[in-house]
C-alpha positions, 0 to 999 in steps of 0.5 A: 594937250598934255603928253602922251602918258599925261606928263607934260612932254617938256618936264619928260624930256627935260627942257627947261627955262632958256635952252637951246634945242636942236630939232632933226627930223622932227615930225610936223606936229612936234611943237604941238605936243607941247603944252608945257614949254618953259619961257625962251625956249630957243628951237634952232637948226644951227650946228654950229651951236652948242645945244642944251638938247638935241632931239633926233628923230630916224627910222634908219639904223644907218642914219643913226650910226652916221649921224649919231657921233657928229650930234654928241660934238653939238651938245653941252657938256651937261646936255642931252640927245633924245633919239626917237625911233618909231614904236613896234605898234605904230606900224611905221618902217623902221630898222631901228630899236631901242637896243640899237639905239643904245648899243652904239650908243654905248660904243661910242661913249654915251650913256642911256638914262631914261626912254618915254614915250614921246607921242603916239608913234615915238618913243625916245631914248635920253643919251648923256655924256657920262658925269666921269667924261665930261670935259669942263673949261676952266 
């Protein structure tokens, strides 16, 4: 099954070859919507790990504030955190928005550059430290 829109859900969200993807709060049919996954894909839930990909799934506003600036201590310099909330039409209960979600964002040092849809009930908004933030190690 190819994503939601027809592009692979991999290639919208940016997984490739080898990375380290942390999962939280993923719905039970998450890796079935992947068709496409590139080779040695690493899904893991430890935090202890510097991840490639962060992908946070929450219908609450103040799970998201709390959460949100412990997550961007978890990725890479060069990684991503997609955060998804659920769609207005999918008639779940949810406090949170796509102006939220990129509001706080903001305010805490993090940048959006992309929002897809992710499957039918999730949309998910693609958060990056800024290129002029990002600390590298010698």
């Amino acid at each position: 099954m190819a994503g939601y829109s027809g592009t692979p859900l991999a290639k919208k969200l940016g997984i490739k070859a080898g990375a380290k993807v942390m999962l939280i709060n993923a719905p039970g049919h998450y890796l079935d919507l992947f068709t496409d996954l590139p080779p040695d894909v690493y899904f893991t839930d430890d935090v202890s790990l510097e991840n490639d990909v962060i992908h946070f799934f929450s219908k609450s506003a103040d799970e998201y504030q709390a959460k949100l600036p412990i997550l961007m201590k978890q990725i890479k310099q060069d990684g991503m955190i997609w955060v998804s909330w659920p769609k207005k039409a999918s008639k779940v209960v949810t406090d949170i928005t796509e102006d939220l979600i990129r509001n706080f964002a903001l305010q805490i040092g993090l940048v959006d550059i992309k929002v897809c849809a992710v499957d039918e009930v999730w949309s998910g908004l693609k958060l990056v430290i800024p290129v002029k933030d990002r600390k590298y190690m010698p």
